[in-house]
FIKOLZA-1660 file (N, C-alpha, C; in steps of 0.1 Angstrom, whole numbers, plus 5000, padded with zeros to 4 digits):
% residues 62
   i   px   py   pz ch aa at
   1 1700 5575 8542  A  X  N
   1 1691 5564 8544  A  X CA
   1 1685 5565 8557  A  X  C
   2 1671 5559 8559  A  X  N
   2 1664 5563 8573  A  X CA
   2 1668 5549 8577  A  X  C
   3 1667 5551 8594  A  X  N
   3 1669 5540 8603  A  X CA
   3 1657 5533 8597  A  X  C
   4 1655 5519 8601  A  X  N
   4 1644 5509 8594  A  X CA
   4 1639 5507 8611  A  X  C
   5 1623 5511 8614  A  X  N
   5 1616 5507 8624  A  X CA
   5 1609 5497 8628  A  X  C
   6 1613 5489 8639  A  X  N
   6 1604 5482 8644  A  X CA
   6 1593 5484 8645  A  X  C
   7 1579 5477 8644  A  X  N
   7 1566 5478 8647  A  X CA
   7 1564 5470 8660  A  X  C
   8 1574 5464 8669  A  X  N
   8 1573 5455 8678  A  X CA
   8 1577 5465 8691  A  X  C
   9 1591 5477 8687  A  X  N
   9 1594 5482 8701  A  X CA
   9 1584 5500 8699  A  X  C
  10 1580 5503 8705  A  X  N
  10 1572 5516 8708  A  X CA
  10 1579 5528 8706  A  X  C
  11 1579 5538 8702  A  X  N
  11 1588 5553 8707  A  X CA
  11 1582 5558 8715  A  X  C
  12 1569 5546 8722  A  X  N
  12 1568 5559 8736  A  X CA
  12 1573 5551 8746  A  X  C
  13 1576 5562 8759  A  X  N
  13 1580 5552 8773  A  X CA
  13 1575 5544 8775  A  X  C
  14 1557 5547 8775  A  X  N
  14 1555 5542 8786  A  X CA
  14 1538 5537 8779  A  X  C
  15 1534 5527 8781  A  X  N
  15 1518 5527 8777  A  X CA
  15 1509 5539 8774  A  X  C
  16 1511 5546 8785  A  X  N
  16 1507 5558 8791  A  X CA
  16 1506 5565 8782  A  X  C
  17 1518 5571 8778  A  X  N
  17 1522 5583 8768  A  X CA
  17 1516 5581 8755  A  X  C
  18 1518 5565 8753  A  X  N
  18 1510 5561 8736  A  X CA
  18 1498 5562 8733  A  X  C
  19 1489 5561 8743  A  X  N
  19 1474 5563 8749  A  X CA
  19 1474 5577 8747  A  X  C
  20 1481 5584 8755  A  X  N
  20 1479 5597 8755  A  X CA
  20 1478 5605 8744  A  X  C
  21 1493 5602 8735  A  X  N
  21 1495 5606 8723  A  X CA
  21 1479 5604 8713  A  X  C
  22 1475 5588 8712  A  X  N
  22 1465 5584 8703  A  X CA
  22 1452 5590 8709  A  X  C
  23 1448 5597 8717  A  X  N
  23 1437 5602 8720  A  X CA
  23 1442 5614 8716  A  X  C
  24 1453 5623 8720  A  X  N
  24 1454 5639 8710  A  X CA
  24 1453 5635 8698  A  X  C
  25 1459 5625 8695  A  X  N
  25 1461 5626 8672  A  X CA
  25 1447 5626 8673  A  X  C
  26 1441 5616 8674  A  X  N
  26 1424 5610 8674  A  X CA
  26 1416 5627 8674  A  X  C
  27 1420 5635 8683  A  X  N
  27 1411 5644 8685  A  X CA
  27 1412 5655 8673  A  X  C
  28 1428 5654 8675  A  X  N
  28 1430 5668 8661  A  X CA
  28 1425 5664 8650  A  X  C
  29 1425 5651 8646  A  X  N
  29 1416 5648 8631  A  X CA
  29 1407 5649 8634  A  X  C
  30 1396 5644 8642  A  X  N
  30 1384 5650 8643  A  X CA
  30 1378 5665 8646  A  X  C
  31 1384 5670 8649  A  X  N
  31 1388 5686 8651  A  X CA
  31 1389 5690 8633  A  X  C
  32 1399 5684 8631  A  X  N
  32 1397 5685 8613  A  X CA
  32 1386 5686 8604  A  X  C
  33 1380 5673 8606  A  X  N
  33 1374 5664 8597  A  X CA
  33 1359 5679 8601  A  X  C
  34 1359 5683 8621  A  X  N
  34 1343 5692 8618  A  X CA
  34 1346 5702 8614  A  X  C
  35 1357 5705 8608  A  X  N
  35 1360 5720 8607  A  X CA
  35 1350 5730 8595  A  X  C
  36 1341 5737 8603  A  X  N
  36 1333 5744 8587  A  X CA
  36 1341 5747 8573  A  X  C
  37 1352 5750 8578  A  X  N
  37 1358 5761 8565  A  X CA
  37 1361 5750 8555  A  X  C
  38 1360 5759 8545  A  X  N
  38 1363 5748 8528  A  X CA
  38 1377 5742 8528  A  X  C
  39 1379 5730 8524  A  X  N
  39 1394 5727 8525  A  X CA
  39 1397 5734 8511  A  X  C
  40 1410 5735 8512  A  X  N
  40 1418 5742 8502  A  X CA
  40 1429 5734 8492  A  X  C
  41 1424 5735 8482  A  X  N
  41 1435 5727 8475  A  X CA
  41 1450 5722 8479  A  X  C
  42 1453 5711 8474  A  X  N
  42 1471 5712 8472  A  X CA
  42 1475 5720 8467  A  X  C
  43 1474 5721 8451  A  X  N
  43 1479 5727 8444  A  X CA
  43 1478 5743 8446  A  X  C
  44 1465 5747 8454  A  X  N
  44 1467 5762 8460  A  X CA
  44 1474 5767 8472  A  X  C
  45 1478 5753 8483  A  X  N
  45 1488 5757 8493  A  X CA
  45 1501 5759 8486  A  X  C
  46 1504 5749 8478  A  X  N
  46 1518 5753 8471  A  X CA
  46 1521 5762 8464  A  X  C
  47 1509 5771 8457  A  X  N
  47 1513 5783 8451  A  X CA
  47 1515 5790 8454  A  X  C
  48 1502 5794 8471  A  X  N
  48 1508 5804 8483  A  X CA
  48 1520 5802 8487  A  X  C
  49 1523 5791 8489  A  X  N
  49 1539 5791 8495  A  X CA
  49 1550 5788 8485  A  X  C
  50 1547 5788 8473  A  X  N
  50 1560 5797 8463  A  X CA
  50 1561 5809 8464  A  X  C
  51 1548 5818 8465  A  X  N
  51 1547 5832 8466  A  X CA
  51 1559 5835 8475  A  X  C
  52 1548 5829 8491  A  X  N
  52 1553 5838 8502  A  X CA
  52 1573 5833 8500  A  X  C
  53 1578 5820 8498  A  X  N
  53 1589 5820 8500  A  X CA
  53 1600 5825 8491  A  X  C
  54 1591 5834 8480  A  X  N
  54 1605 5838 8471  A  X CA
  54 1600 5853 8479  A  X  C
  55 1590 5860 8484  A  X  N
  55 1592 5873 8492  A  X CA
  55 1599 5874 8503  A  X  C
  56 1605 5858 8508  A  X  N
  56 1611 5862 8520  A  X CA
  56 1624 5859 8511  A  X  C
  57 1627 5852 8505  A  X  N
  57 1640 5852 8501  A  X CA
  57 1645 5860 8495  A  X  C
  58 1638 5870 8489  A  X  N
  58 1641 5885 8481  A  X CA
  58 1643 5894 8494  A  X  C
  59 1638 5889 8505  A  X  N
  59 1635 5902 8515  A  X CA
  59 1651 5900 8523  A  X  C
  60 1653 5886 8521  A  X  N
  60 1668 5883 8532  A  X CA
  60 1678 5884 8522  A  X  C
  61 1680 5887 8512  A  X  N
  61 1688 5886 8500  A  X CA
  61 1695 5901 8497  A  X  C
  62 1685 5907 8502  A  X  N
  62 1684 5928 8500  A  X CA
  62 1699 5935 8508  A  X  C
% end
């Protein structure tokens, strides 16, 4: 079971840090959102990463 979070006490120290934090998240979505390249399906990240993870588990398995 997860701890149950306050919306009243912060996980950052300090004002500072939470500011800080919300201006990187803020940026990397926007960084996202201009990104030229095609987004790529769900259902095609998941099949790449069934692939790649039964070749690593056959590769550590050997």
């Amino acid at each position: 079971m997860s701890a149950e979070l306050s919306p009243i006490v912060s996980e950052f120290e300090t004002e500072e840090k939470a500011v800080s934090y919300d201006r990187w998240f803020r940026a990397k979505v926007q960084a996202s959102l201009d990104d030229p390249r095609p987004n790529v399906p769900h259902d095609q990240v998941m099949a790449d990463m069934r692939v790649d993870l039964a070749a690593r588990k056959k590769c550590f398995s050997s």
